[in-house]
N, C-alpha and C positions, 0 to 999 in steps of 0.2 A: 571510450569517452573520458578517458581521466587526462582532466584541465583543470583550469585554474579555480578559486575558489573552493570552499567546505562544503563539504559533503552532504551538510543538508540544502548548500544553494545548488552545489549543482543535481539534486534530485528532486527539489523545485522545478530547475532549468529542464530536465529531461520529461516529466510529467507535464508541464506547459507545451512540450513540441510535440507530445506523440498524439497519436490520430487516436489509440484504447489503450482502454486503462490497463495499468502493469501489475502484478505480482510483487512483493518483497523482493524474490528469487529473481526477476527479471529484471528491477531495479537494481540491485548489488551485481549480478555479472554484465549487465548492460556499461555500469561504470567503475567496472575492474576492480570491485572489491573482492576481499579474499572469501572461500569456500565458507559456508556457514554462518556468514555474516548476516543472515536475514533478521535475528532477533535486535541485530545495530539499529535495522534499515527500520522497524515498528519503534524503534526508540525514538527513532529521527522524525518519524512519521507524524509521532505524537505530538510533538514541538513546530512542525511544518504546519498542522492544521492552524494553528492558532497564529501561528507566523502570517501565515497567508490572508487571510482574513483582515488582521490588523497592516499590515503591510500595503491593501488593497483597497483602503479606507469599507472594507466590506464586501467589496464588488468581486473580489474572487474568492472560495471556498475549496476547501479538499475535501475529495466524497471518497467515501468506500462502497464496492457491491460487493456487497455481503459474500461468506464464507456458504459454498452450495457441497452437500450430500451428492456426489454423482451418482449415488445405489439406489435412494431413495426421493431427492430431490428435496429432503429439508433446508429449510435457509435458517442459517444463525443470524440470529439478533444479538448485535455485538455494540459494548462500548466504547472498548479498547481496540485496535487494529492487532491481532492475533490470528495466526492460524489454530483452529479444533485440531485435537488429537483424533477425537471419533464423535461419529453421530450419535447424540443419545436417542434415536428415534431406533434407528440399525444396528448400531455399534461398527458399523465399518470405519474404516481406518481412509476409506477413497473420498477423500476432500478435496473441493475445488478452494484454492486460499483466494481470502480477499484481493482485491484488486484495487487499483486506486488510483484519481487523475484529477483534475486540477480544472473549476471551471468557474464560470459567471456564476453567481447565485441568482 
């Protein structure tokens, strides 16, 4: 999917079209950025919410579902769009990352 326009229009564009919500990780190889680029994609992420929002006179928002423990089933309450290193509940290291899509408010 790598077209015309920046990086954070077209991960607008890609989050508007898809049917569930993506990963950081699904977002960057989805639009052929390079390996490890996921901490770009929460930078972009950061600037997109607010984009959207004001862009939308209000009428659309960027949501995140939250960061889940797959060992334990804790959910992070999160500010920032971040993947946990580990659960402070388990200490496991098996994290579901945030996810994220694009909707009416």
């Amino acid at each position: 999917m790598s077209g015309e326009g920046t990086i954070r229009e077209r991960i607008v564009k890609l989050l508007m079209e898809t049917q569930r919500p993506l990963s950081a990780s699904e977002i960057a190889s989805m639009l052929g950025l390079p390996a490890g680029s996921e901490r770009e994609v929460y930078e972009h992420l950061r600037h997109i919410a607010k984009t959207v929002r004001r862009m939308s006179g209000g009428k659309l928002a960027l949501y995140m579902v939250p960061p889940q423990c797959k060992k334990c089933g804790y959910v992070f309450k999160l500010d920032k769009p971040r993947k946990p290193s580990k659960c402070p509940r388990c200490n496991s290291q098996w994290i579901d990352p945030p996810r994220f899509y694009i909707a009416e408010v």
